[in-house]
C-alpha positions as CSV (number, residue, x, y, z in Angstrom):
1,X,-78.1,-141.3,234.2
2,X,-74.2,-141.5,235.4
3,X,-74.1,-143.1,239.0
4,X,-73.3,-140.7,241.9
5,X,-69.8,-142.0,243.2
6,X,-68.3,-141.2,246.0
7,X,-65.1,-140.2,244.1
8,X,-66.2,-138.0,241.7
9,X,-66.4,-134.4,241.5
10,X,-69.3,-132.0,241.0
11,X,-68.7,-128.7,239.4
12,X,-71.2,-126.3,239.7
13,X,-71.9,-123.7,237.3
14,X,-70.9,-119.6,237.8
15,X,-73.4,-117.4,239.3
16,X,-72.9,-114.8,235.9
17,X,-74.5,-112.0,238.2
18,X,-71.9,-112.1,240.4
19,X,-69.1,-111.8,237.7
20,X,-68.4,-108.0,237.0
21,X,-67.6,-108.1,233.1
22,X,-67.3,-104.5,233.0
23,X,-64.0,-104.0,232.2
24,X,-64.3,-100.6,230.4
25,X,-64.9,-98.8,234.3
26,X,-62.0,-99.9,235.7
27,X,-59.2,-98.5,233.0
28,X,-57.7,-95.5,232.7
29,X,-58.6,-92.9,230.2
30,X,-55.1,-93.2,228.4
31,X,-56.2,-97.1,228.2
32,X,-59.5,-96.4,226.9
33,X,-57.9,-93.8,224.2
34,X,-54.9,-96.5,223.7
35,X,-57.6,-99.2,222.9
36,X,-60.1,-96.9,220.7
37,X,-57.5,-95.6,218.1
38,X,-54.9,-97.9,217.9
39,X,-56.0,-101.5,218.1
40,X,-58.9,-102.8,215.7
41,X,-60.1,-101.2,212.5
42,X,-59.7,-97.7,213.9
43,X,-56.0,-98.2,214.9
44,X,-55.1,-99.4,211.0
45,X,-57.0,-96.3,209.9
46,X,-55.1,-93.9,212.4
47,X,-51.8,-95.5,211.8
48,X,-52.3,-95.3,208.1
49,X,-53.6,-91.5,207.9
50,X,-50.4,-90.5,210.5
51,X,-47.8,-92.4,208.1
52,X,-48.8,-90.2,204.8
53,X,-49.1,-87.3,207.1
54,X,-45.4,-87.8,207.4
55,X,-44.7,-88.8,204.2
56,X,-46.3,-85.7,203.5
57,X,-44.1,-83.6,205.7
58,X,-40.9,-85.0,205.0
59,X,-41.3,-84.1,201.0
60,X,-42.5,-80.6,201.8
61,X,-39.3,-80.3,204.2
62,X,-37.5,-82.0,201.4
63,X,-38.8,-79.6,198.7
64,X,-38.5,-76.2,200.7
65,X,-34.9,-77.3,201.9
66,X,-33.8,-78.2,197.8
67,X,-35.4,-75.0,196.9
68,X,-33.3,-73.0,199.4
69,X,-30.0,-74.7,198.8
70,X,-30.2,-74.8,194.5
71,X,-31.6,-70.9,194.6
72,X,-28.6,-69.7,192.9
């Protein structure tokens, strides 16, 4: 048992009902959207499908603008 001094200082522990943890309520949608498709497993998967789909589009471009120009 530690001796109860008259110098030291008690913490007491946090009531956790009293602590709102819900975080989710109080951000905007555009927050909720920003958080579910770009950050976490989701977000590599998004970023990584959106890079080939303009990968994609920049060769088509390329291929339709090479057939247009060498026609002749």
């Amino acid at each position: 048992m530690e001796p109860n001094n008259a110098g030291s200082v008690q913490y007491d522990r946090w009531n956790e009902s009293n602590i709102n943890m819900n975080v989710e309520a109080s951000q905007s949608t555009m927050m909720r959207l920003h958080n579910r498709l770009c950050v976490g497993r989701t977000g590599i998967i998004v970023k990584t499908a959106g890079a080939l789909a303009a990968l994609v589009s920049i060769y088509i471009i390329g291929y339709a603008t090479g057939y247009y120009v060498h026609r002749c």
